[in-house]
N, C-alpha and C positions, 0 to 999 in steps of 0.2 A: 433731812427727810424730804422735804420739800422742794431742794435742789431738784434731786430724782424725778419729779414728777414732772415739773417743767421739763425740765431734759427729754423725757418720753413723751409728752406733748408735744415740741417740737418737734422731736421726728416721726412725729404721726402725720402731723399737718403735714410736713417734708415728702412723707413716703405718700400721701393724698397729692399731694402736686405733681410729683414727678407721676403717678399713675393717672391723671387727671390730662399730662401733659402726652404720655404717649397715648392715653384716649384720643386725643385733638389731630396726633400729626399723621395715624392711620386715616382719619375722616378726613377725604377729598371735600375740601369748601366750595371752592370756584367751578361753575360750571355758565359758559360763556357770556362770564365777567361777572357774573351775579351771585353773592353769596347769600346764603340760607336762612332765613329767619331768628332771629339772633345770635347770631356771630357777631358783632359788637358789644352784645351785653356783657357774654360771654368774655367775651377780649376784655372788654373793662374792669368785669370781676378779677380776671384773672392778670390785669395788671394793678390792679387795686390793692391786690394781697399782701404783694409783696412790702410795699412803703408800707400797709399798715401792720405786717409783724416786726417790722424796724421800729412803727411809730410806739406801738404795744410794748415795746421790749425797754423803750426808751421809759415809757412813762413808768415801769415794774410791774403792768398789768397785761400779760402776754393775752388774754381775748377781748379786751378792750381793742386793741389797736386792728386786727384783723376784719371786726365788726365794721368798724370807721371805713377800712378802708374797701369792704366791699362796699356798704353803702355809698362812698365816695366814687366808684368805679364803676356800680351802677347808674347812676346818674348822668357821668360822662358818656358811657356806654350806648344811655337809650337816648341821649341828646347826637350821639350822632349814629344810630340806626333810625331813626325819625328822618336825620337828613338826608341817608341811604337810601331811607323809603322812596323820598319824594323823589330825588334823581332816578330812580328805577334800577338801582343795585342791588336790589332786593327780590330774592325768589323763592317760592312755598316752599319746606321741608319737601324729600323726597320718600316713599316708603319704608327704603331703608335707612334714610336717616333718623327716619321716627323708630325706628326698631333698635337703633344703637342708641339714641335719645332717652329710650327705656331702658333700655339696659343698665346705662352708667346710672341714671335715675335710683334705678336697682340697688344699683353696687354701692349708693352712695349712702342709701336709706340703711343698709345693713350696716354697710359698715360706720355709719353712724352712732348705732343702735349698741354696737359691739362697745364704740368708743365711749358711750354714755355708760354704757353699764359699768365697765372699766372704770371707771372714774367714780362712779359711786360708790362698786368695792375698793377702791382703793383710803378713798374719803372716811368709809367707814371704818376702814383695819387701821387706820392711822389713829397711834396710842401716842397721847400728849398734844396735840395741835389743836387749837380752836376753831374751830371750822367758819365760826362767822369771823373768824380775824384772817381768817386763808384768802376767804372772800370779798373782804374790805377793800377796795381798794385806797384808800386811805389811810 
């Protein structure tokens, strides 16, 4: 029973990235040579994810490792948007970028929300599993 649910977790997370990712490739970054106020954090979280649902998967605890690895890919991220800054590759959000900035913001909070819920009903229909030994990582 618990197979299942990882399974649908992972391709939640999966079907977030890939909608996450054609978010990113419609949104024009560069506009003469300067990208947007964080696009490297950005880039960091979202290279960060990856190693951390390998690392996650590795350890048997699949939101362990994604946490690690944004926090890991934020870090990188603003270590080099800070040195973006200082070189002058760095330029304000434009209106519309803050307008599609909301929106995914949006999409992300819902469907967030959807995914929480989800997982509570699921946690609770679940007959036989101990819920604090689901969540042990140990």
């Amino acid at each position: 029973m618990i197979n299942w649910i990882i399974i649908l977790f992972a391709i939640l997370v999966v079907v977030t990235g890939v909608l996450t990712t054609v978010f990113a490739r419609k949104n024009p970054k560069k506009f003469n040579g300067k990208y947007p106020e964080g696009h490297y954090l950005g880039l960091g979280i979202a290279i960060g994810m990856g190693p951390g649902m390998a690392f996650g998967l590795l350890m048997g605890n699949i939101a362990f490792g994604p946490a690690i690895g944004v926090a890991i890919g934020l870090a990188i991220g603003s270590l080099i948007e800070a040195k973006a800054k200082k070189e002058g590759k760095i330029r304000p959000l434009t209106k519309e970028e803050m307008k599609k900035k909301r929106a995914v913001l949006r999409f992300t909070l819902i469907f967030g929300l959807i995914l929480l819920v989800l997982m509570v009903v699921m946690l609770v229909t679940m007959k036989g599993v101990d819920v604090i030994y689901f969540f042990n990582p140990f």
